[in-house]
C-alpha positions in Angstrom: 196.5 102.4 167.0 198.1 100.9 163.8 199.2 104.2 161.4 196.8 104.3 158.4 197.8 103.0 154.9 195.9 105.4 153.4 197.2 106.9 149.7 197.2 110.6 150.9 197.2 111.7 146.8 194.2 109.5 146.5 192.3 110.0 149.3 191.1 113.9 147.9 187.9 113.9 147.0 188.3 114.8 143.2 191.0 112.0 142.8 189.4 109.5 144.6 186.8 110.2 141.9 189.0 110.1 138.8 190.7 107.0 140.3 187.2 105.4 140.7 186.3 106.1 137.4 189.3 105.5 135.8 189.7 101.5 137.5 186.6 100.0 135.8 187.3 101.5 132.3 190.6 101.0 129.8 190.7 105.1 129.4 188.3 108.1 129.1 188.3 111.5 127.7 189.5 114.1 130.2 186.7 115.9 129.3 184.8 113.4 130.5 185.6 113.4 133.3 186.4 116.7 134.0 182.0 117.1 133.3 182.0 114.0 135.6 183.3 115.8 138.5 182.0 119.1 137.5 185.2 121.4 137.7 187.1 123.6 135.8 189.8 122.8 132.9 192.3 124.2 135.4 191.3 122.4 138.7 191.2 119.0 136.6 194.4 119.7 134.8 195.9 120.2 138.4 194.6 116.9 140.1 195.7 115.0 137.0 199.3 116.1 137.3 199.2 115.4 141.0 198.4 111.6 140.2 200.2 111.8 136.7 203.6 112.8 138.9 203.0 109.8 141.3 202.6 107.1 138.4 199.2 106.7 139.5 197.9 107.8 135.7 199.1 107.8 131.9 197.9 110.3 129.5 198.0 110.0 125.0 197.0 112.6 123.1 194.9 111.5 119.9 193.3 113.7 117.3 189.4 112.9 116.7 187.3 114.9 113.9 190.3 117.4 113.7 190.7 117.8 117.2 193.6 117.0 119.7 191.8 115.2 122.6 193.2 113.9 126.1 192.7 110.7 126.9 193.7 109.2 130.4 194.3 105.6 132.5 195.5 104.5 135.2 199.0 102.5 135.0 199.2 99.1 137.1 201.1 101.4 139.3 197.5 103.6 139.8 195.4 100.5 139.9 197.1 99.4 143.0 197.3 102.2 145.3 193.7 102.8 144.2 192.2 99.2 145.2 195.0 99.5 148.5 193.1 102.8 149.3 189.8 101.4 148.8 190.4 98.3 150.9 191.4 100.7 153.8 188.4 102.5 153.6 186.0 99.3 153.5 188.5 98.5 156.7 186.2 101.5 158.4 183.2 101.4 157.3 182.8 97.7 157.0 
């Protein structure tokens, strides 16, 4: 058996999620998706800075209405891995 391509950092549930999101939109609000997925501040901070570390997502900080805001995409970098990811899970199931 062939070893599995599979992007370990991806393949998490919550950041498979925030990847899935992220590839059909140019950015979101992390709060967004942090309701999205239903955690707390803290577990979505976490994941985020997993995928933030591999290059997988880019973060700006804007203020809206007087408030500082987080606002998240994936690079080119994050794109890939996430379609790679996705094609070897289609690979199983399909």
């Amino acid at each position: 058996m062939s070893e599995s391509k599979f992007d370990e950092l991806i393949h998490a549930p919550n950041r498979l999620q925030i990847c899935a999101l992220l590839d059909n939109v140019d950015e979101l609000e992390f709060k967004v998706l942090r309701e999205h997925l239903k955690v707390s501040d803290s577990v979505m901070s976490k994941h985020i800075k997993s995928l933030d570390e591999a290059g997988y997502i880019t973060s700006s900080k804007r203020a809206d209405f007087g408030r500082k805001r987080t606002w998240l995409k994936l690079s080119t970098m994050g794109h890939k891995a996430y379609r790679n990811h996705v094609t070897e899970l289609r690979k199983i199931v399909g």
